[in-house]
C-alpha positions in Angstrom: 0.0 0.0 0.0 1.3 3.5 -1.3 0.6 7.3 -0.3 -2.0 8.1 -2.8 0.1 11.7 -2.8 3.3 10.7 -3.0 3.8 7.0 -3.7 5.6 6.4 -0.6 4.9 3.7 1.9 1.4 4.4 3.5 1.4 4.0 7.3 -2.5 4.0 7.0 -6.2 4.8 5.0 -8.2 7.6 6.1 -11.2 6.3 8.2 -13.5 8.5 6.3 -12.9 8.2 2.3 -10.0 5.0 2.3 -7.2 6.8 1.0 -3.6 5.4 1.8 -1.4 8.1 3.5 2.6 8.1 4.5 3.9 9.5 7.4 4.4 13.1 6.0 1.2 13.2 4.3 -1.1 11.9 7.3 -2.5 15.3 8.0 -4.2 14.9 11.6 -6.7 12.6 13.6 -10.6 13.2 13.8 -13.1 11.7 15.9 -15.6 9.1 14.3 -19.0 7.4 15.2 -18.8 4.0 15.4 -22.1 2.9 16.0 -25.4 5.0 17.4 -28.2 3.2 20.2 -31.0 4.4 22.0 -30.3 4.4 25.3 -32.4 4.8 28.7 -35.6 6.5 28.0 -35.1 6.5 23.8 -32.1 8.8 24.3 -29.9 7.9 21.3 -26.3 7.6 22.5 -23.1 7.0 20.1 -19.9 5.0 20.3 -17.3 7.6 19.9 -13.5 6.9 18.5 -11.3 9.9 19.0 -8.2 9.9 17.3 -9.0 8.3 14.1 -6.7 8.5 11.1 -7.3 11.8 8.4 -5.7 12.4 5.3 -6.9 15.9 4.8 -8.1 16.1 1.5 -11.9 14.6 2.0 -14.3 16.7 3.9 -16.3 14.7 6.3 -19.7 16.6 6.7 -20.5 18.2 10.1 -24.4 17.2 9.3 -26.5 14.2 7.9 -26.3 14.2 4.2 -29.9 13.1 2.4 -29.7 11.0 0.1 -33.4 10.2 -1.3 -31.8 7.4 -4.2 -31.7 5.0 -1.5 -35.5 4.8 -0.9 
């Protein structure tokens, strides 16, 4: 697995689009959902990973994205 930047040795994929990174290109860490329940009295609740590998370039969205196609 290559840096999809650089063609170096990738020391990971971005958790939110799958590109490999290197070292020099691996931009930061972000925090993703793993999973999302209903807790206690239908409060939903979310299985939080901080720290989660980034490469910079894709743009995960602060906010649900619709997408009506998948009815």
């Amino acid at each position: 697995m290559v840096c999809h930047k650089c063609g170096e040795p990738a020391i990971g994929i971005c958790r939110f689009c799958g590109r490999a990174v290197c070292k020099e290109h691996h931009v930061t860490t972000l925090p993703t959902i793993l999973a999302m329940y209903l807790g206690d009295q239908q409060t939903p609740k979310a299985i939080v990973v901080s720290n989660v590998l980034w490469c910079g370039e894709c743009q995960p969205q602060p906010e649900p994205v619709e997408v009506p196609e998948f009815y």
